[in-house]
C-alpha positions in Angstrom: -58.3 8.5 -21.1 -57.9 5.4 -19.1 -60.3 2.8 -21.6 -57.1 4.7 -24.4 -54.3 3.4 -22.7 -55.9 0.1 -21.6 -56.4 -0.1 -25.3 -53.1 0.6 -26.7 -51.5 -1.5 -23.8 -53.3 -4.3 -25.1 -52.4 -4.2 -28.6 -48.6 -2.5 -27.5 -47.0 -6.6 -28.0 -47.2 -5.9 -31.8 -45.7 -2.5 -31.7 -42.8 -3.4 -29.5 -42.1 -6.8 -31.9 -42.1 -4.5 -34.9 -39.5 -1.6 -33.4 -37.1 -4.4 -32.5 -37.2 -5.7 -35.7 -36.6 -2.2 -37.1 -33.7 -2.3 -35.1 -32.3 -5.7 -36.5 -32.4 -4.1 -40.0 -30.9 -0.6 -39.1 -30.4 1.5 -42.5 -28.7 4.8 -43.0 -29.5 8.1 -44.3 -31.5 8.1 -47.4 -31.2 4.0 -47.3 -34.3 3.0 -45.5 -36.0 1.3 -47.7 -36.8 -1.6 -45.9 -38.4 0.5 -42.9 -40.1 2.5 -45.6 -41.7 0.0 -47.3 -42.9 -1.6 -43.8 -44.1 1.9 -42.9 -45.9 2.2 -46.1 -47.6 -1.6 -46.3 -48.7 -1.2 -42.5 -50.2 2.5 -43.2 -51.8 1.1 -46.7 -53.1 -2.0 -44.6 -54.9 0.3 -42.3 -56.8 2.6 -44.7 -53.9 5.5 -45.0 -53.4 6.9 -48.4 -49.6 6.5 -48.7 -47.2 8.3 -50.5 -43.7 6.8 -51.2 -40.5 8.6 -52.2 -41.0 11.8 -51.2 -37.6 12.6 -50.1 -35.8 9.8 -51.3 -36.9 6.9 -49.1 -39.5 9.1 -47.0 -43.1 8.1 -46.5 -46.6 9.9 -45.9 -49.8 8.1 -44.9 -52.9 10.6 -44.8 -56.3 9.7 -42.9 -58.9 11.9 -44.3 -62.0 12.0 -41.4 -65.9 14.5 -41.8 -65.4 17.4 -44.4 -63.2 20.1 -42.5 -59.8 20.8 -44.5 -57.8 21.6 -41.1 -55.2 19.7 -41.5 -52.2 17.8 -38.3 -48.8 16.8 -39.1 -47.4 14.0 -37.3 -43.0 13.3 -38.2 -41.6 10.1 -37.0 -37.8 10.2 -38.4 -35.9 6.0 -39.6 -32.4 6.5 -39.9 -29.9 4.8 -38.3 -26.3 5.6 -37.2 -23.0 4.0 -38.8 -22.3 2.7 -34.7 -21.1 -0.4 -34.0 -24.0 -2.3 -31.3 -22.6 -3.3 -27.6 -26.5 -3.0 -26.4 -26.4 -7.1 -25.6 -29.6 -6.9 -26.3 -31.6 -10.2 -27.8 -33.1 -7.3 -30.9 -29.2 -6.1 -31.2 -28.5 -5.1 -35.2 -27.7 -7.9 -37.7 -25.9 -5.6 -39.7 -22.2 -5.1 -38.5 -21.5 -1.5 -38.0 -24.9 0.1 -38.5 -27.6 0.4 -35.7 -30.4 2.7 -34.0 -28.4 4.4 -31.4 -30.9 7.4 -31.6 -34.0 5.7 -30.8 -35.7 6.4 -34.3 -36.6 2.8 -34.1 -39.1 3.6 -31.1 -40.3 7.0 -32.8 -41.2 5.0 -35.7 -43.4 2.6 -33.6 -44.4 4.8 -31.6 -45.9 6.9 -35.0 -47.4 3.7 -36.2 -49.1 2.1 -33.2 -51.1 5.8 -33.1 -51.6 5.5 -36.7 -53.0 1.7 -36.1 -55.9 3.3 -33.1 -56.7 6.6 -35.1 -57.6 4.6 -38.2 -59.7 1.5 -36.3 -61.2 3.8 -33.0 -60.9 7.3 -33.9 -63.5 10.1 -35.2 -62.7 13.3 -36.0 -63.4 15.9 -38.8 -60.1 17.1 -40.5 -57.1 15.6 -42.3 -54.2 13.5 -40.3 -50.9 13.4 -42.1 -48.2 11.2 -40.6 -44.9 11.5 -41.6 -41.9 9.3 -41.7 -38.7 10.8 -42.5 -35.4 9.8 -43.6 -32.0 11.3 -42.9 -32.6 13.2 -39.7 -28.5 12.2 -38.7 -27.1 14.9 -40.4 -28.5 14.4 -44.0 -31.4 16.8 -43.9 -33.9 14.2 -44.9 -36.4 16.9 -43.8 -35.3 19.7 -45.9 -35.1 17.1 -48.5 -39.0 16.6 -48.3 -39.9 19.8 -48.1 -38.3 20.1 -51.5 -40.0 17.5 -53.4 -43.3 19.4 -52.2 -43.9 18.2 -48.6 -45.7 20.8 -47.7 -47.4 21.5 -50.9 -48.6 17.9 -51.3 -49.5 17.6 -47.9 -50.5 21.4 -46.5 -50.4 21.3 -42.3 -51.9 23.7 -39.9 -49.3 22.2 -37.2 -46.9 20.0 -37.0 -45.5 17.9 -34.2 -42.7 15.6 -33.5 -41.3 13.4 -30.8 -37.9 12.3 -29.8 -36.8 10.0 -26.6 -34.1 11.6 -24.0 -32.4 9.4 -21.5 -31.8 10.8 -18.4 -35.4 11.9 -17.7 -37.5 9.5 -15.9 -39.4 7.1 -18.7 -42.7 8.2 -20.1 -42.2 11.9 -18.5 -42.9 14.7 -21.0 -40.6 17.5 -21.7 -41.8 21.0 -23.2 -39.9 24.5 -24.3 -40.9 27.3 -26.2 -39.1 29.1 -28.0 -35.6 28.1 -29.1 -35.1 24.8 -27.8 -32.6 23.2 -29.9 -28.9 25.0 -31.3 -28.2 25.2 -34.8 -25.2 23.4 -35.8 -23.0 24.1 -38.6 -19.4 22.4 -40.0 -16.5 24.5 -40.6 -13.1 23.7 -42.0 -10.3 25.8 -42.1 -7.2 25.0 -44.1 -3.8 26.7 -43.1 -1.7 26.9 -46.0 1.9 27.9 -45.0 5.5 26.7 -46.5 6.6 22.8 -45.6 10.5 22.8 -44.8 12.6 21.3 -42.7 12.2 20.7 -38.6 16.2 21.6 -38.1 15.7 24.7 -40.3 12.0 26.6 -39.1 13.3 30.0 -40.5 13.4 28.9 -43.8 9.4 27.7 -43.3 6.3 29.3 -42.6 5.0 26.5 -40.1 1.0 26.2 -40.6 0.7 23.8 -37.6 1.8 26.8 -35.2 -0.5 29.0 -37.0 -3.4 26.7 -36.3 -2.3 26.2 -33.2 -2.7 30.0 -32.7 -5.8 29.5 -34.2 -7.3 26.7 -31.9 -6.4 29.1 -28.9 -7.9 32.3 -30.5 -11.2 30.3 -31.1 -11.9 30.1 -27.6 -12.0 33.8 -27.0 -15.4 34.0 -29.6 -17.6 32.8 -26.9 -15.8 34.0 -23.7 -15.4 37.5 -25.5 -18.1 37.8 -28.1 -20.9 36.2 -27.4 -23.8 37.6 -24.7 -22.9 35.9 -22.0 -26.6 35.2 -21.9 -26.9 33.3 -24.7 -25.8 29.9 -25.7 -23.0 29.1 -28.3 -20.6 26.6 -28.4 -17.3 26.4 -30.8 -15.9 22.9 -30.7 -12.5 21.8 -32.9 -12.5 18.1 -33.1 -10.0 17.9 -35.4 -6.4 19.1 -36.7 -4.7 17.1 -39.0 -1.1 18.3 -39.7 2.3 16.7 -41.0 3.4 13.2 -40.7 7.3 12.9 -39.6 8.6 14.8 -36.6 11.4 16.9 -38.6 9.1 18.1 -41.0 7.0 21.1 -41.2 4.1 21.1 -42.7 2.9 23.1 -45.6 -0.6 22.7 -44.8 -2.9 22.0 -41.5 -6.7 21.4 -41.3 -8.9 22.4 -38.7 -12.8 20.7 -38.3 -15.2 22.5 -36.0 -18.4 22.0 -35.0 -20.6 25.5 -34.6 -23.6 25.5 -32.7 -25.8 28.8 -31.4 -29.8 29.4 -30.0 -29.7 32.5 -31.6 -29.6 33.2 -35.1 -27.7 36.3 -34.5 -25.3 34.5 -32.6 -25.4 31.8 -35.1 -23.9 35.2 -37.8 -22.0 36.5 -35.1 -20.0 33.3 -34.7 -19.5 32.8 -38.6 -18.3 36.4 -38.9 -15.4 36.0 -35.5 -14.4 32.8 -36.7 -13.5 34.0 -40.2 -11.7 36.8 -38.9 -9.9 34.8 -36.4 -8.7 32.5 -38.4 -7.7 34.7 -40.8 -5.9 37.1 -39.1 -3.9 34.6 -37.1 -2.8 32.7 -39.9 -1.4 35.9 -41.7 0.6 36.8 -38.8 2.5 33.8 -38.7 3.4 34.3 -42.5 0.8 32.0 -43.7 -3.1 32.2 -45.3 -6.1 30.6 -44.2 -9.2 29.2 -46.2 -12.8 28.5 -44.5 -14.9 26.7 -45.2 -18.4 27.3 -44.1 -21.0 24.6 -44.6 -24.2 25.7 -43.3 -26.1 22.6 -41.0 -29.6 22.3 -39.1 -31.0 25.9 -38.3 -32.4 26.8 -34.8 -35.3 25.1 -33.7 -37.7 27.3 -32.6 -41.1 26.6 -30.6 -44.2 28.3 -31.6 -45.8 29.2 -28.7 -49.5 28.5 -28.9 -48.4 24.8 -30.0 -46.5 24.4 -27.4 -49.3 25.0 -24.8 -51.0 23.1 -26.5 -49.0 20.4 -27.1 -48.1 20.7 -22.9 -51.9 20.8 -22.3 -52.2 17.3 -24.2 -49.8 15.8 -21.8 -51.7 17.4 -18.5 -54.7 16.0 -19.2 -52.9 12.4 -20.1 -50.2 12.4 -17.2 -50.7 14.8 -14.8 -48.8 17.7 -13.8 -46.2 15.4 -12.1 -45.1 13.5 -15.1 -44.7 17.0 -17.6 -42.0 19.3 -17.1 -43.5 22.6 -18.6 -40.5 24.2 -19.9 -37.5 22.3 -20.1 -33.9 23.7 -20.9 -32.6 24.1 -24.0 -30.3 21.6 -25.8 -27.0 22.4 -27.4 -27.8 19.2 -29.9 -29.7 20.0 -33.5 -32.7 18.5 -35.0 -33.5 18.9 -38.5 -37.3 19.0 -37.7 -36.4 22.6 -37.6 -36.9 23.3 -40.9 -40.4 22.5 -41.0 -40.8 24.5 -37.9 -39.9 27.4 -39.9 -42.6 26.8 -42.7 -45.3 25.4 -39.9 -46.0 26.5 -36.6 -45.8 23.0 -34.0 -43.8 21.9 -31.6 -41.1 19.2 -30.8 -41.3 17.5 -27.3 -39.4 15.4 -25.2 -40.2 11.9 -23.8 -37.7 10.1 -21.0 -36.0 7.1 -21.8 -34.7 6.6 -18.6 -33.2 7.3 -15.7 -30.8 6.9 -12.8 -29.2 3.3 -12.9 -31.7 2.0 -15.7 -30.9 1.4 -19.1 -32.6 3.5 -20.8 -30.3 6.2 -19.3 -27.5 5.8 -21.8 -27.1 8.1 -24.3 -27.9 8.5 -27.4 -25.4 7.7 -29.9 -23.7 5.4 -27.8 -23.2 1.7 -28.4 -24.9 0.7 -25.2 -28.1 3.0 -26.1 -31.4 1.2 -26.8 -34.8 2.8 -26.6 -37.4 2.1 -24.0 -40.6 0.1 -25.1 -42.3 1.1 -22.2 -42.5 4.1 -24.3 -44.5 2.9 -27.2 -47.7 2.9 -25.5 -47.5 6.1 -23.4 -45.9 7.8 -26.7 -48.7 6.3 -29.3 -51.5 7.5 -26.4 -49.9 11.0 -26.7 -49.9 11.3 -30.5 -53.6 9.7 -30.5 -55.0 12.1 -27.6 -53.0 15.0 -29.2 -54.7 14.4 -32.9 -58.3 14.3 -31.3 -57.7 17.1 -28.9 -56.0 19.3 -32.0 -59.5 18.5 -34.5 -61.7 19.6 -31.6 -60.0 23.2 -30.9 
């Protein structure tokens, strides 16, 4: 695969120039219309058949090679985060407020510099469908798709995807099977009690004591309830009671963030934190309401992709540069949802490590993605797509 990368190394110049310039113009959820329509005129230039819209602002360039019908899915997602930059770097966003703390910038270019050397180099018989998504930050831009006939329009036999991860050393590949990423739902629970005054608590029923109660009864659910073999995590971020110190407030709300590996768990939690919050607020003379907003489902890794998809990276970096099987991350992904429709795999790629930059986290202000990336991760997607119309 060497004459590959020299290849892609040559040509990488462009690639890097166009995901900084996708992170100058950072756009939100279901706002990407300016990285769409660059997607779509770059695919289009290149021989793709592109489809615009699906989704909102979502695009899909198909390259149709020989006669087979077997079909590859290849999801790059665009949004950006409503963070304020402190990268310091020359490519930092133009648009106050906004930028790609994620790295969707990179996956992007990534995406499109393999698109660029399967449509001028490559021969294979089957279909290739690449995949640009919008809203992966929390707006379901993938279930979104899917509903305006993703997989109808565009039928996959597999389907990969591709995210950056700082604190693994750049360009080294990360693989699981299996559940590899938590669902992550949004609960809020409202405490309605009776407001009265601070000097006179008897004549009251105080709903900031009873969620108080409750914020302490929530961390029994995964000390007390949950496997301790599984993974679940119950996180209140916020409680927003009262404004004046001799006041008691009539009502208190609660925001949590609910994450599990498990779908069981995933019911188990809904069900203990229901009852919880329920039963605490009615001892303390008050009732509770919840809330329960379902997120991002588990994402779960077929297995026969995965091998596959770990076999790719063998042969392209050696055993030395791919961890096989990786642990499992608390954070959600809403590639999930096409995971449970089509069997594939989503993998990991390092950003960084140690003292380097590309070791700050995502969804920091400091975080930019590595562009030493784009030509290791366009080499994967292109060695993957011929390796995938061979088998």
């Amino acid at each position: 695969m060497t004459y590959l990368r020299e290849a892609l190394t040559a040509r990488v110049g462009e690639f890097i120039q166009l995901r900084r310039d996708i992170h100058r113009h950072p756009e939100l959820a279901f706002e990407e219309h300016r990285t769409a329509e660059l997607v779509a005129s770059k695919l289009e230039s290149w021989g793709y058949q592109v489809h615009r819209g699906l989704g909102g602002t979502g695009v899909v360039g198909t390259l149709q090679r020989g006669t087979s019908t077997r079909s590859l899915g290849l999801r790059a997602d665009m949004d950006a985060l409503p963070i304020q930059e402190a990268s310091g770097a020359e490519w930092s966003s133009t648009k106050p407020g906004l930028m790609h703390a994620c790295g969707h910038d990179g996956h992007t270019a990534m995406l499109l510099a393999a698109a660029h050397e399967l449509a001028l180099n490559s021969e294979f018989d089957g279909v290739l469908h690449l995949i640009f998504q919008p809203a992966e930050e929390g707006g379901g831009g993938a279930l979104r798709m899917m509903q305006d006939g993703l997989f109808d329009l565009f039928p996959c036999n597999a389907i990969f995807a591709m995210h950056n991860m700082p604190g693994v050393p750049v360009g080294k590949f990360v693989f699981r099977s299996g559940s590899a990423m938590a669902s992550s739902d949004y609960v809020t629970i409202r405490v309605n009690g009776t407001g009265g005054h601070g000097g006179m608590p008897h004549r009251a029923a105080d709903s900031l004591v009873a969620a108080a109660a409750i914020v302490m009864a929530l961390q029994t659910v995964v000390s007390r309830n949950v496997d301790p073999l599984h993974t679940a995590v119950v996180t209140v971020g916020s409680i927003q009671a009262g404004k004046a110190n001799n006041v008691i407030p009539a009502l208190a709300t609660l925001e949590l963030s609910v994450r599990a590996l498990d779908p069981g768990v995933r019911k188990l939690l809904e069900q203990r934190i229901k009852a919880i919050a329920t039963s605490q607020a009615e001892s303390f003379g008050c009732m509770a309401e919840v809330d329960w907003k379902e997120g991002y489902c588990v994402l779960v890794n077929s297995e026969n992709e995965t091998n596959f998809a770990r076999q790719v990276a063998l042969d392209l970096v050696g055993a030395e540069r791919v961890v096989l099987n990786g642990p499992p991350l608390t954070g959600s992904e809403d590639f999930a949802f096409m995971l449970e429709k089509i069997p594939g795999s989503y993998l990991l790629i390092g950003n960084g490590d140690g003292e380097s930059a590309g070791a700050c986290m995502v969804h920091n202000p400091g975080y930019d993605f590595n562009d030493d990336n784009i030509a290791t991760g366009s080499d994967y997607w292109v060695h993957l797509t011929k390796e995938f119309f061979k088998s």
